[in-house]
C-alpha positions as CSV (number, residue, x, y, z in Angstrom):
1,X,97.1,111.8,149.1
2,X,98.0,108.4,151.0
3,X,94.2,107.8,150.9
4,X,93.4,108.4,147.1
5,X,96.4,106.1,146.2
6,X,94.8,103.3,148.7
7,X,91.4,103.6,147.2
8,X,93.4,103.8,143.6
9,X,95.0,100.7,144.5
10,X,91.8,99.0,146.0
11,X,89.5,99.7,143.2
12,X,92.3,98.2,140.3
13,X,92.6,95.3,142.7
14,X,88.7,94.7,142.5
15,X,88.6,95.2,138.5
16,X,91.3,92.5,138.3
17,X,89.6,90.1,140.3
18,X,86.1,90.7,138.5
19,X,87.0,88.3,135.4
20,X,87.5,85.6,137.6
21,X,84.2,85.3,138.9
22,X,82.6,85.7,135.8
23,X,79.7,83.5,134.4
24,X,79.8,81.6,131.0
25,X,78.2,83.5,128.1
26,X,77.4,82.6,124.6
27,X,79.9,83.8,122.0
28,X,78.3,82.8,118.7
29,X,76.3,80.1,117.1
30,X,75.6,78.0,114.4
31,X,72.8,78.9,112.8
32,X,74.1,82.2,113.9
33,X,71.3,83.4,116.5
34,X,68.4,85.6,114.3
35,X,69.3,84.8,111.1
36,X,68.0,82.9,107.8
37,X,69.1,80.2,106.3
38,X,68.1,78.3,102.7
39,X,69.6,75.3,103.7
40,X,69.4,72.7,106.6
41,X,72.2,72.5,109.0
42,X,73.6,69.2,109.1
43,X,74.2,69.8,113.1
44,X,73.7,72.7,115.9
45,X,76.0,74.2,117.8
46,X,76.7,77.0,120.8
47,X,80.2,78.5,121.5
48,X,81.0,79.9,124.8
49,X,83.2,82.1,126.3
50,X,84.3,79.8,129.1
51,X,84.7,75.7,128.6
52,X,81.3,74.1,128.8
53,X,80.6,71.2,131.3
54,X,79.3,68.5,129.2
55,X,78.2,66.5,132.3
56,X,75.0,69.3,132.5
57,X,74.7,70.5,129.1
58,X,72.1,70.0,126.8
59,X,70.5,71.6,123.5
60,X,67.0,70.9,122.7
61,X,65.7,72.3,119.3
62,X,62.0,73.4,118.4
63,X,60.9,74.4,115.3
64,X,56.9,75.1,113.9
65,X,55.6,71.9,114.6
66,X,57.3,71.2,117.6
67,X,60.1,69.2,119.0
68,X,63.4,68.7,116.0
69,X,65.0,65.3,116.7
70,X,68.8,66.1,117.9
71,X,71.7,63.1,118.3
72,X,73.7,63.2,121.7
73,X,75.0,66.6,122.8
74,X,79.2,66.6,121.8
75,X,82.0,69.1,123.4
76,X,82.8,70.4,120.4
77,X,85.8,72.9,119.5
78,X,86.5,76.0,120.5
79,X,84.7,76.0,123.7
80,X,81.1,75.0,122.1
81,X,78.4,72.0,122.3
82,X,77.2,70.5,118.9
83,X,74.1,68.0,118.2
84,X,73.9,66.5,114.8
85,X,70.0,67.2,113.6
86,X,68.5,64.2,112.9
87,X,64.6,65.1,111.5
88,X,64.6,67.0,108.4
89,X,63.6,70.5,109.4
90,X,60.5,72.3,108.6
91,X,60.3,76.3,107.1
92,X,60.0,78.9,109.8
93,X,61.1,79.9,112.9
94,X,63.6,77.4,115.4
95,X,64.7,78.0,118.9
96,X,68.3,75.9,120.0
97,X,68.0,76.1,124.3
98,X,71.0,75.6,125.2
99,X,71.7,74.8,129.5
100,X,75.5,74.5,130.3
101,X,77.9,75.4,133.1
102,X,81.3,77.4,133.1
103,X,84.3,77.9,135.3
104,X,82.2,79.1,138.6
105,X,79.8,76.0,138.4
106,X,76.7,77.8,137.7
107,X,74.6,76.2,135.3
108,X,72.6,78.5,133.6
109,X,70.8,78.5,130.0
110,X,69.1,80.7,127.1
111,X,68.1,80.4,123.7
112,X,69.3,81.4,120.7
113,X,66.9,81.6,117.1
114,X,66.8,81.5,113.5
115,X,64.9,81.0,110.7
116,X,64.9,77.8,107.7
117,X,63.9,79.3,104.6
118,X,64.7,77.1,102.3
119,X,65.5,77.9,98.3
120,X,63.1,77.1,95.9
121,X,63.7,74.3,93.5
């Protein structure tokens, strides 16, 4: 009995202690990652689930001819990064990289996607 309470007690104390080592992930983004949208965004952004470092972040965005000019990466709120986009984008598929680090100092980086399909006039 004394020995299923210890490992009881041992395994809870593990679960607790889990969150704390935890790496940064991606909560949400804006162009929200796979979808379509009809008109440019004015900016880019990434929120995380831990406080970005801004020191080692970056967001890059490509679109179907290549390389989309962004301004200077910004903490934004809410735990994200933002990047005004500063060349007019062109219809099709985009990919936002994103590289950042979180509470544990890892830096570590992804992608997210979406598609400009803009209205017709």
């Amino acid at each position: 009995m004394l020995k299923r309470s210890v490992l009881t007690l041992v395994a809870v104390a593990a679960l607790a202690v889990v969150p704390l080592f935890a790496h940064l992930a991606v909560s949400k983004s804006d162009p929200a990652h796979e979808g379509t949208i009809t008109a440019a965004p004015k900016a880019v952004s990434v929120w995380f689930t831990q406080s970005p470092v801004l020191a080692v972040s970056a967001l890059t965005l490509e679109g179907p001819k290549g390389a989309v000019a962004l301004g200077a990466v910004k903490a934004g709120p809410e735990r994200s990064l933002t990047a005004e986009v500063l060349d007019p984008l062109q219809p099709g598929a985009h990919t936002l990289t994103w590289r950042t680090a979180g509470n544990d100092g890892h830096v570590i980086s992804g992608t997210r996607t979406f598609t400009y399909a803009p209205a017709a006039r």
